[in-house]
N, C-alpha and C positions, 0 to 999 in steps of 0.2 A: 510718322506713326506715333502713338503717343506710347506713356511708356503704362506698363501695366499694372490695373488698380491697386495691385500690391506693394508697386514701387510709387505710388502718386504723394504729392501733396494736396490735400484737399478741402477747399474752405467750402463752411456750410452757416448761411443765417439763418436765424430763427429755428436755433438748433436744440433748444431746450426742451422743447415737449413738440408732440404732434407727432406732425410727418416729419418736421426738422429731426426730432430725436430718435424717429428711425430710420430715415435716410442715414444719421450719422452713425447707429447702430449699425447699419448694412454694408456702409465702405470698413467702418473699422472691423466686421467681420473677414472682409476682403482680406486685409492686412495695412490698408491705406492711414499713413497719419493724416488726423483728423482735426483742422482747426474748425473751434464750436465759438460764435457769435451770437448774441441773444443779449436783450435790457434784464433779465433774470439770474442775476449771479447766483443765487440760492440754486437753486434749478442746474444751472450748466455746472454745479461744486461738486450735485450730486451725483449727474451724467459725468463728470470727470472720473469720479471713481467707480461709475459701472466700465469706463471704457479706458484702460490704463493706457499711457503715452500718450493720450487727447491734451492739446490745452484750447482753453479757454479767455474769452475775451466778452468780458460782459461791457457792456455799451447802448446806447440809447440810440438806433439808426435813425431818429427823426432828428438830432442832431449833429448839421454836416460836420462841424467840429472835432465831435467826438469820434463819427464815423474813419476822420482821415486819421488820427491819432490810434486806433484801433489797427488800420491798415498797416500801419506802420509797425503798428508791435507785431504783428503777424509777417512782416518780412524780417521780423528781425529773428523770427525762430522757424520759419518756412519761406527762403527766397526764392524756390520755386516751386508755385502755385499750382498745380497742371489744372485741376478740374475747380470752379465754382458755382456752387449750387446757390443761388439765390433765392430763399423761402420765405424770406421774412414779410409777413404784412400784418395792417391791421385793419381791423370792420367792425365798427361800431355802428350800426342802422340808424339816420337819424336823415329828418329832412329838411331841403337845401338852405329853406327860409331861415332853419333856424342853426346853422349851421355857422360856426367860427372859424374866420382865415387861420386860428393856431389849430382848428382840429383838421381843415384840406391840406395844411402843409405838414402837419406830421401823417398824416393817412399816404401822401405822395411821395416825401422824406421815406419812410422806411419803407414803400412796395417800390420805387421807380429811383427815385434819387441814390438811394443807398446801392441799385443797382450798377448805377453808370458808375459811380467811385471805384466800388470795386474794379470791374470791369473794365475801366478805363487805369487801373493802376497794372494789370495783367496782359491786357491786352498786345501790346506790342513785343511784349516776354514773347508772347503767343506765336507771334508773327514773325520772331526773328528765330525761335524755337523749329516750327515747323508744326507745332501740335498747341493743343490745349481746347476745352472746353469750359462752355459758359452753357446753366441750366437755370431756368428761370420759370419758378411755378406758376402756372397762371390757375384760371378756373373759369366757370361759364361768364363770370363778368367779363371776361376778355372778349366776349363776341359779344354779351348783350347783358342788359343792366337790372337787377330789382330796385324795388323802393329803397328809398333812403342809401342807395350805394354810390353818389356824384364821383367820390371822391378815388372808391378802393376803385368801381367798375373803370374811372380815369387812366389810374395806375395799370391796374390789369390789361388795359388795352393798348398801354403805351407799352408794355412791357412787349408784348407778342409785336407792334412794330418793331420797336429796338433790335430784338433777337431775329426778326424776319432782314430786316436791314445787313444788321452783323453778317450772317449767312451770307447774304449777296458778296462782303467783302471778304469774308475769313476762309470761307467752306475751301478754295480752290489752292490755298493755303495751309491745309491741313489743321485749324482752327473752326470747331462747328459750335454752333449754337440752338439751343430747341425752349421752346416753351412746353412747357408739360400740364395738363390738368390731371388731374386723378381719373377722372374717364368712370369712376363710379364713388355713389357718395361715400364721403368719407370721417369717420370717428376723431376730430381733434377737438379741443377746447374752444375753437372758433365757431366751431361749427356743434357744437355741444347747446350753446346762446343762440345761433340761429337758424338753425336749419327747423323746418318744421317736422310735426312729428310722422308723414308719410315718409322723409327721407330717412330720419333716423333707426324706421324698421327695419331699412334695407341697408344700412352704412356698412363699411369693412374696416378693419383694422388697418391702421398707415402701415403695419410690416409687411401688407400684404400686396403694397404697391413699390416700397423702397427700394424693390430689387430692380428696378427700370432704372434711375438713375446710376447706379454700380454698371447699368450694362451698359448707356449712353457714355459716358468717362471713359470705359473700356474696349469698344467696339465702334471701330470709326467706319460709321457709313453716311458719306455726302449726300444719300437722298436723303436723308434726315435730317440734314442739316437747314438751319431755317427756318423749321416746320413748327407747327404744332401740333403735339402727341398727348396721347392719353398715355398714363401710367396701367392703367389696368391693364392698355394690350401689350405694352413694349415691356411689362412684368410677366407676360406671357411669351413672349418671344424668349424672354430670360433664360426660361424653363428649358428652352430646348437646344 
């Protein structure tokens, strides 16, 4: 059983703004220490001081380098991990032709590579634990692609394998795994650049789905484990 989001430790990338910034809002509401990862130190200095006992670890995830050196500082003041939320990506729309192997390996680097580091640094904690959870945001590229998306729509897809996989070994274990999309459009600066302007009439605030994550960490149920879930509804389950 895991221990509850009160008592957790819990890493979050791409923690600066978005959904990262309020997912990480919503466990430190729990009570949960909060380690915050993100390339924007300005940004996580400031979310430091809305969120007191947060630290922070600013890092460039398209650098595996820097990624393991990060990890590391984060075991050095949280050696146990329970919940990671993996949010971090980037989308920049651009097509294939004119596309540079430095821009697919940092698009892949910080949605899927920066993934497994983590996770592959936790993961046996996990397993000899009894407990632990791995979250992993995906989005509709994970089932199917737009223009100019080779690279994220790659990531996003390898992402919901990995976490489908994990499940198959973890869940019976008491270690689940879920990919999550938002489940309805959603208001982040990513999405600010490209979403067009039918989605953004209807978008919602990231507060308004971060409470799915707090309840995935919190409430272990193996049918879920593996899967992919919308936030909109598992924020609705929240509720109740």
């Amino acid at each position: 059983m895991p221990r509850a989001v009160s008592e957790q430790h819990v890493v979050i990338t791409g923690a600066a703004k978005g959904l990262g910034k309020a997912i990480a809002e919503a466990f430190h509401a729990a009570g949960a220490q909060v380690a915050l990862v993100d390339y924007d130190a300005a940004a996580l200095a400031e979310l430091r001081r809305e969120l007191p006992g947060s630290t922070i670890y600013a890092v460039d995830l398209s650098d595996v380098s820097a990624t393991r050196a990060a990890i590391a500082a984060i075991d050095a003041e949280h050696p146990q991990v329970d919940t990671l939320v993996h949010n971090a990506g980037f989308l920049v729309p651009q097509a294939f032709a004119e596309m540079t192997e430095e821009r697919w390996n940092l698009t892949f680097n910080v949605g899927m590579q920066a993934a497994y580091l983590f996770t592959r640094a936790y993961w046996n904690r996990w397993l000899a634990a009894g407990s632990g959870c791995g979250i992993y945001v995906s989005s509709n590229s994970g089932i199917r692609a737009d223009w100019g998306e080779a690279p994220y729509a790659a990531t996003k897809h390898a992402l919901e394998g990995f976490s489908s996989a994990l499940g198959l070994e973890g869940t019976e274990k008491g270690v689940y795994t879920h990919t999550v999309t938002p489940g309805k459009p959603m208001r982040t600066p990513m999405s600010e650049q490209n979403y067009p302007e039918s989605l953004k009439q209807r978008w919602v605030e990231p507060s308004e789905l971060a409470p799915a994550f707090v309840y995935l960490a919190g409430q272990p149920d193996a049918s879920l484990s593996g899967k992919r879930l919308s936030a909109a509804e598992i924020a609705e389950r929240a509720k109740t």
